[in-house]
C-alpha positions in Angstrom: 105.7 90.0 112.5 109.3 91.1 112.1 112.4 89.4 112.3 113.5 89.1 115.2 117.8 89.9 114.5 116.1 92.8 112.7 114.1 94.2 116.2 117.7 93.4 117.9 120.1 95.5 115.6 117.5 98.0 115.6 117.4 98.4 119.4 120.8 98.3 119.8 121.3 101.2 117.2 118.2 103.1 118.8 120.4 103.3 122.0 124.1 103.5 120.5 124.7 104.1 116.6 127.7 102.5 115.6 129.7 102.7 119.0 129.6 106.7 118.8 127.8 107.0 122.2 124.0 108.6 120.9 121.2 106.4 118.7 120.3 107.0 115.6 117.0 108.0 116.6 119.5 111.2 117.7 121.4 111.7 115.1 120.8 114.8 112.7 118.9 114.0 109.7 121.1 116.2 108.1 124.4 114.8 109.5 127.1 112.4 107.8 125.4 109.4 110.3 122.4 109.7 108.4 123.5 110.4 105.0 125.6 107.4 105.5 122.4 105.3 106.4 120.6 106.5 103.5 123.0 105.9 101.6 123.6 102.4 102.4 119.4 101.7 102.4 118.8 103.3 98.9 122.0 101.0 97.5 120.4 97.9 99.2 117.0 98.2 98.0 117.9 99.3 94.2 120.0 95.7 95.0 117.2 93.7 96.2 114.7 95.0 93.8 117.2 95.3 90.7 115.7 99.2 90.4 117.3 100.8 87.0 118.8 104.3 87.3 115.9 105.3 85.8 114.1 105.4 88.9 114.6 107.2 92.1 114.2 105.5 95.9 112.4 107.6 98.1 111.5 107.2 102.2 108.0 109.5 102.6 105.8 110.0 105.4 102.0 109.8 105.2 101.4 106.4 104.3 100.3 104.9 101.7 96.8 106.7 101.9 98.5 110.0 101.4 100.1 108.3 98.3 96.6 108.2 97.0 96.2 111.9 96.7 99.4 112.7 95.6 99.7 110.8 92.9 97.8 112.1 90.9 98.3 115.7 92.0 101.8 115.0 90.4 101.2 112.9 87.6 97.6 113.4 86.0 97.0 114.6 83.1 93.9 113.9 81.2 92.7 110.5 83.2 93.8 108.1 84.7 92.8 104.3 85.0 92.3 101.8 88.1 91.7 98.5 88.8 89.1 98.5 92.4 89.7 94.5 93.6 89.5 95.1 96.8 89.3 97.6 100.2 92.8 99.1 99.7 92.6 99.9 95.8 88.6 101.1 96.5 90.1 103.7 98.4 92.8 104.5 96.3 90.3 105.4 93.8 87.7 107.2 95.9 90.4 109.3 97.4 91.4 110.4 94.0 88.2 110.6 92.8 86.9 113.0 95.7 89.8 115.4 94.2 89.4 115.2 90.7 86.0 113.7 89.9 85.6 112.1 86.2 89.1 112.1 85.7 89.6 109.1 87.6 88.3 106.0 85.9 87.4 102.9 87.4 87.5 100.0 84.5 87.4 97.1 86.5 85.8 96.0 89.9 85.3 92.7 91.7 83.4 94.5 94.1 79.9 92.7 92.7 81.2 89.5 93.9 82.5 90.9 97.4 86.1 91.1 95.6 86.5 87.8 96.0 89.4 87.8 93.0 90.9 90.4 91.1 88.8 91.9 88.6 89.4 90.3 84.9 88.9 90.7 81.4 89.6 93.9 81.7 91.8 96.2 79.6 93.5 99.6 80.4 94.0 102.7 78.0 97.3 103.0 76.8 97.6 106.7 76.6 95.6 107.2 80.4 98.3 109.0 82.2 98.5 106.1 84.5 97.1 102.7 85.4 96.5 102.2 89.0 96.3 98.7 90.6 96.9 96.8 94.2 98.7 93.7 93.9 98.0 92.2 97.1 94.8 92.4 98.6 95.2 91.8 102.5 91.5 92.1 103.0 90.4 90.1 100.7 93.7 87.7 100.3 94.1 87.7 96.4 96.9 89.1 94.6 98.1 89.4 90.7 100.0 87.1 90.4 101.5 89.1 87.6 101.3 92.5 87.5 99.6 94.3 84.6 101.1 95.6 81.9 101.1 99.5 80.7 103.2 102.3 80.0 103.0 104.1 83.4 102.0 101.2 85.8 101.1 101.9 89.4 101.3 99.8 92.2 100.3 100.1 95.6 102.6 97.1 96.6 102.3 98.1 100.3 101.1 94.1 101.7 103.6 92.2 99.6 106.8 94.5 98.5 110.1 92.4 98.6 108.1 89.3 99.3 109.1 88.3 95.8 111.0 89.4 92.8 109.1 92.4 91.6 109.5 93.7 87.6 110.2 97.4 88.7 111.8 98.4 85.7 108.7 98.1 83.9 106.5 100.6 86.4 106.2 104.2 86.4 105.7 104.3 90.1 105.6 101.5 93.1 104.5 102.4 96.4 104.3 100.8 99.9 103.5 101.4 103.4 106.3 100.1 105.3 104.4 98.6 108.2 102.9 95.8 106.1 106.1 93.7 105.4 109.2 95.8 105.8 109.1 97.8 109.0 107.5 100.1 111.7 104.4 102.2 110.8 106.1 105.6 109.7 108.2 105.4 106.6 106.8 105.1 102.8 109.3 103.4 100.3 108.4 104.9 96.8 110.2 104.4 93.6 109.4 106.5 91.0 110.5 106.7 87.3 112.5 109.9 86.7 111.0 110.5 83.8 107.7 111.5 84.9 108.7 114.9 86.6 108.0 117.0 83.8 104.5 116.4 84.6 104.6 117.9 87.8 102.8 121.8 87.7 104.5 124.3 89.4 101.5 124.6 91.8 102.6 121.1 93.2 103.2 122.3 97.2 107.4 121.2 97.2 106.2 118.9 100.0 104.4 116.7 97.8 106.2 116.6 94.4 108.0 113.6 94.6 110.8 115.7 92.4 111.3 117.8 95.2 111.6 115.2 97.6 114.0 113.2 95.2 116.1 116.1 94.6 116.1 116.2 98.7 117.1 112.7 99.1 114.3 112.1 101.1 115.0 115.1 103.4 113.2 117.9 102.6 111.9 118.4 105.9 112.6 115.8 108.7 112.6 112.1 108.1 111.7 109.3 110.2 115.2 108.4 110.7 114.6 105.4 112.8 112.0 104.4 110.7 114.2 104.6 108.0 117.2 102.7 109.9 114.9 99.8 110.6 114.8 99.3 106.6 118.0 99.3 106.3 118.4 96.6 108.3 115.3 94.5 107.1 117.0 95.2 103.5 120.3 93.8 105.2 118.3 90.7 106.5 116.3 89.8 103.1 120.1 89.5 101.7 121.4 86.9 104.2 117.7 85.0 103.6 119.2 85.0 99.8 117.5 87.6 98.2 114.0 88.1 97.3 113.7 85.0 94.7 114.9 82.8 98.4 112.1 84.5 100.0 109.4 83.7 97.6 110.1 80.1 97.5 110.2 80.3 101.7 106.6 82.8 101.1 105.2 80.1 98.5 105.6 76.8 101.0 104.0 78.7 104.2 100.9 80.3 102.2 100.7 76.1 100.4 100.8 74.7 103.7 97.9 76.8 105.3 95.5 76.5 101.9 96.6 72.6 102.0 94.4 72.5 105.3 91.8 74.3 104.1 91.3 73.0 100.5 91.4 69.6 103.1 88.8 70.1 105.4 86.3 68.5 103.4 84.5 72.0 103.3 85.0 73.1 106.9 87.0 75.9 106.2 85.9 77.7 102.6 88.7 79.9 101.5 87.4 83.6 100.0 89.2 83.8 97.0 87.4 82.1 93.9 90.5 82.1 92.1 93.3 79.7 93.2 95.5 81.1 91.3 95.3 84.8 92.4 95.4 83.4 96.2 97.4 85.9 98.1 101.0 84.3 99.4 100.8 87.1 102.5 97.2 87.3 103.4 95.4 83.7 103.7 91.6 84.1 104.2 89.0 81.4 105.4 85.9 81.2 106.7 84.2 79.0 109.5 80.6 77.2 109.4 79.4 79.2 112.2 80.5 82.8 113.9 80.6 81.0 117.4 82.9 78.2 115.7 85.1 81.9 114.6 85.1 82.7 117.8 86.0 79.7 119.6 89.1 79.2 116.5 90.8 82.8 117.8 90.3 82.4 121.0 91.8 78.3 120.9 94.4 79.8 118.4 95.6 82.5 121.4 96.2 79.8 123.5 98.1 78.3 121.5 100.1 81.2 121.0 99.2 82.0 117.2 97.3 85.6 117.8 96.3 88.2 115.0 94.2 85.9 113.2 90.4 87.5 113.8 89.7 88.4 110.0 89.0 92.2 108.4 86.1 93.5 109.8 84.1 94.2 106.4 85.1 90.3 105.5 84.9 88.0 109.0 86.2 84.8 109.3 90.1 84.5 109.4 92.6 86.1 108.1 96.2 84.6 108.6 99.1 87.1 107.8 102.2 85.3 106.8 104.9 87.9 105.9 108.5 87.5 105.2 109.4 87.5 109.2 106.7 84.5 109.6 109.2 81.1 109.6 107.8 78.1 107.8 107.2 76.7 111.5 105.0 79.1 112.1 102.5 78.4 109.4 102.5 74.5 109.9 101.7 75.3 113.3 98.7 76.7 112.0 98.4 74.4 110.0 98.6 71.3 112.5 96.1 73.5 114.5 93.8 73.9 111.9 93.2 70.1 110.9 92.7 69.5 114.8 90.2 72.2 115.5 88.4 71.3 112.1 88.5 67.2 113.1 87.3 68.2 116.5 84.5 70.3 115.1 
């Protein structure tokens, strides 16, 4: 879901860009229309996210998947450590794995109890050139609630970035797919700490070294420029909403109205995540007694007009998806419906 005043600025700037008579979905990625927009969007995320000069603000295609592989390409040296809790960070690991084999290390998994938590107890190596995590789980529907700690901290942040305060200035890099809680599919917001380009080998394609691409401004070769614009204007919205410490209070009260129903359905619904405390604030998962009682929920739920809520396929059950855009009304609706359907039942 996105915010609605976001879809309309966006439109209109998709069909006229600032009364100049073209969108910006028109405009040269190399003119002073875009500049300007960049700009503006790199000023008003460092804002948001308090992001020290130490780090640069980067807009990449590719997705967060092709993050997996060039990571490392830029930045190993030696091994690296990561933290597999769930589908996304599995992946993140097998990818890099698949590339350079022993080298990636995998010291904690939660994938013997069907990563129904993040994996704990576990400690990372201080001098690995990196440790790799996933704080938000949308499979699965666990997060950290605080993020690790080590000297070059990674984070695939893709499901939850700017749904709360995050402690950038303690990471080496933070990476997220924009289509999870910031914008259309298309556009990658990294943020990487400046001083990690000395690592990057000189047989690093200029494509992929994120020290090209900073030195670029994000326009090495051609940006998604309305991609791009459409974060601009979700980072202008997140202000107006107060900032992200607003939006994690207004994140926190939806996710503790929907796990209020089912922590009070007298076991009808049986959330996934072991660990309260690690339950995700964007991703709520619950199960059903029955598949046909699954069923019968999304298709009632539809009705209703509450859609999207047929869980991961590897998991089942229900998966409710509460990002910033979601209004409070929306998860009590859910809520409301999910005490009826369950008394009902």
């Amino acid at each position: 879901m996105l915010p609605v005043e976001v879809l309309e600025a966006s439109a209109k700037a998709l069909i006229d860009f600032q009364g100049k008579g073209f969108g910006i979905a028109e405009c040269s990625h190399r003119g002073k229309e875009f500049d300007g927009v960049l700009d503006e969007a790199i000023s008003r995320c460092r804002k948001l996210l308090d992001i020290p000069e130490s780090h640069d603000v980067l807009f990449l295609q590719g997705g967060a998947t092709q993050l997996f592989n060039t990571i490392p390409m830029n930045f190993l040296s030696g091994s690296a450590d990561y933290v597999v809790g769930g589908e996304w960070s599995k992946k993140a690991a097998s990818s890099a794995q698949s590339a350079y084999g022993e080298k990636i290390r995998i010291i904690a998994s939660s994938e013997a109890t069907n990563f129904d938590r993040p994996p704990t107890g576990w400690k990372a190596d201080p001098t690995a050139a990196y440790l790799h995590v996933c704080s938000n789980e949308t499979v699965h529907g666990h997060r950290f609630a605080e993020w690790p700690e080590h000297p070059n901290l990674v984070v695939d942040a893709s499901s939850e970035m700017m749904s709360r305060p995050h402690p950038i200035a303690r990471t080496a890099l933070v990476y997220a797919g924009a289509q999870k809680n910031l914008g259309p599919a298309g556009v990658v917001l990294v943020i990487v700490r400046k001083d990690l380009y000395p690592r990057i080998a000189k047989s690093v394609p200029k494509i992929f070294s994120f020290q090209a691409l900073a030195e670029a401004k994000s326009c090495l070769n051609t940006p998604p420029t309305f991609g791009v614009y459409f974060l601009l204007e979700m980072f202008r919205w997140l202000e107006t909403q107060g900032g992200l410490s607003a939006i994690e209070k207004r994140n926190a009260e939806k996710a503790s109205l929907i796990y209020d129903a089912i922590d009070g359905s007298g076991g009808y619904y049986k959330g996934t995540v072991a660990d309260k405390s690690a339950r995700s604030h964007m991703n709520v998962t619950f199960l059903l007694p029955t598949e046909e009682a699954t069923e019968k929920f999304v298709k009632d739920a539809a009705k209703a007009g509450m859609v999207a809520l047929k869980g991961y396929r590897t998991v089942g059950g229900i998966r409710a998806s509460i990002y910033n855009a979601m209004p409070v009304a929306g998860a009590r609706a859910l809520a409301d419906f999910m005490k009826s359907f369950a008394k009902a039942g």
